[in-house]
C-alpha positions as CSV (number, residue, x, y, z in Angstrom):
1,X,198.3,127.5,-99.1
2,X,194.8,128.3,-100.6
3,X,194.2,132.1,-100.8
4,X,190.7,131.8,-100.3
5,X,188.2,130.2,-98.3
6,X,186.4,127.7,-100.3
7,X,182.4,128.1,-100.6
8,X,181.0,125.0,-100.2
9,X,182.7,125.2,-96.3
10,X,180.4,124.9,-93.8
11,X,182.3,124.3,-90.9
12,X,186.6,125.8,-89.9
13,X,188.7,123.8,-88.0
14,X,191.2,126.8,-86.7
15,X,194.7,125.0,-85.3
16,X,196.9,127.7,-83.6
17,X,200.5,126.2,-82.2
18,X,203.8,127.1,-80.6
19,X,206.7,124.3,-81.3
20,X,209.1,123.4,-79.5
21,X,212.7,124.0,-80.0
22,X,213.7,120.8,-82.1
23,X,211.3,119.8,-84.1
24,X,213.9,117.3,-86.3
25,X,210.7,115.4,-88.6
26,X,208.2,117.9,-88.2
27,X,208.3,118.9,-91.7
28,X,207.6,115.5,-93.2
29,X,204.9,115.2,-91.1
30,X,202.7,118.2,-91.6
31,X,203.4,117.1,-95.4
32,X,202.1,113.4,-95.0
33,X,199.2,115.2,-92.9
34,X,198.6,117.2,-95.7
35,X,198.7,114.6,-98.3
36,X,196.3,112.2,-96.4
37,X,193.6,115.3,-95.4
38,X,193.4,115.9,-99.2
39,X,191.7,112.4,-99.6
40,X,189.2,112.9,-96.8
41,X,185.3,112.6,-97.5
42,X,184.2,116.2,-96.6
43,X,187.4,118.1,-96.7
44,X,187.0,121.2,-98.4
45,X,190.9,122.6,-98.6
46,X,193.3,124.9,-96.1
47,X,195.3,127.9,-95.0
48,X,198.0,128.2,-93.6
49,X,200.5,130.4,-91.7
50,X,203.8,130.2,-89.7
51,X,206.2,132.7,-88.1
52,X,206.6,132.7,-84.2
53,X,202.9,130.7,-84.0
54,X,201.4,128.6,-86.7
55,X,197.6,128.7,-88.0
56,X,196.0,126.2,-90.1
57,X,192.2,126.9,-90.8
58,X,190.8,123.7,-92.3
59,X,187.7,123.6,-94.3
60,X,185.0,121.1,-93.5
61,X,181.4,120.2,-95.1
62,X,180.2,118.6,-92.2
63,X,180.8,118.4,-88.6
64,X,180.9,114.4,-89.3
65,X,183.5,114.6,-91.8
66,X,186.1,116.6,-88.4
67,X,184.8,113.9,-86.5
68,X,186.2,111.2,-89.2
69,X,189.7,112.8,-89.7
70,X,189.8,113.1,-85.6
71,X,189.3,109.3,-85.7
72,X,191.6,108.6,-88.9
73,X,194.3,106.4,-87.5
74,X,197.5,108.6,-88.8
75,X,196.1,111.4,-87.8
76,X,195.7,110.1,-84.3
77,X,199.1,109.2,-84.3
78,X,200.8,112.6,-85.9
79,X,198.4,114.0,-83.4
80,X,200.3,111.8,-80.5
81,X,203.6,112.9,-81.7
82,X,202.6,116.3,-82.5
83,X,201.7,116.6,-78.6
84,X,204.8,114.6,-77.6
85,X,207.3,115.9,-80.3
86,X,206.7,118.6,-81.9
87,X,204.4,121.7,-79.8
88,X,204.8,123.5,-76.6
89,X,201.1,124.1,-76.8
90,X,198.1,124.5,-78.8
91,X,194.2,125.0,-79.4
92,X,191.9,123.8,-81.5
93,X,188.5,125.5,-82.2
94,X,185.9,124.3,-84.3
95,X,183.6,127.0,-85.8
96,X,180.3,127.0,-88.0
97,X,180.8,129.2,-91.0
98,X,178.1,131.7,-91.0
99,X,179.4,134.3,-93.3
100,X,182.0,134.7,-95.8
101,X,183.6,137.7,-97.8
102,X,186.5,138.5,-99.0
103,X,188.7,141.6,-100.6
104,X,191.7,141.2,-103.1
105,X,192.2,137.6,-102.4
């Protein structure tokens, strides 16, 4: 988990979830998910929190560079399992950095 937000991020991807009660596999798949989003063009780095929900804030250059891990053929598929497998619900909002600050990180 990064501590702060990276400043060449233009763009968040927040990700806020609720899983389901067995999640057997979950683990090794947020950790492949990890691994492969580190080697995307445009990805900037992460945070990421889990108690009774789960964020994930994702850091982006470019809108173009979301639209290219949305499309990258794993992800798809975690994404398929995640829905089918792993979360009672979700939501996925994309924002436009505008400002950034930060205290004590």
């Amino acid at each position: 988990m990064m501590k702060n937000a990276p400043t060449k991020a233009q763009y968040a991807v927040i990700f806020i979830s609720e899983l389901k009660e067995n999640i057997e596999g979950y683990a090794e798949e947020a950790a492949k998910m990890e691994a492969l989003v580190k080697q995307q063009k445009g990805f900037v780095g992460m945070e990421s929190v889990r108690d009774v929900k789960g964020i994930t804030v994702s850091y982006w250059e470019s809108l173009d560079a979301i639209k290219e891990w949305k499309m990258q053929e794993a992800h798809a598929q975690a994404r398929s399992k995640g829905t089918n497998s792993f979360y009672k619900n979700y939501k996925v909002q994309v924002c436009k950095i505008e400002r950034a600050y930060e205290f004590g990180m």
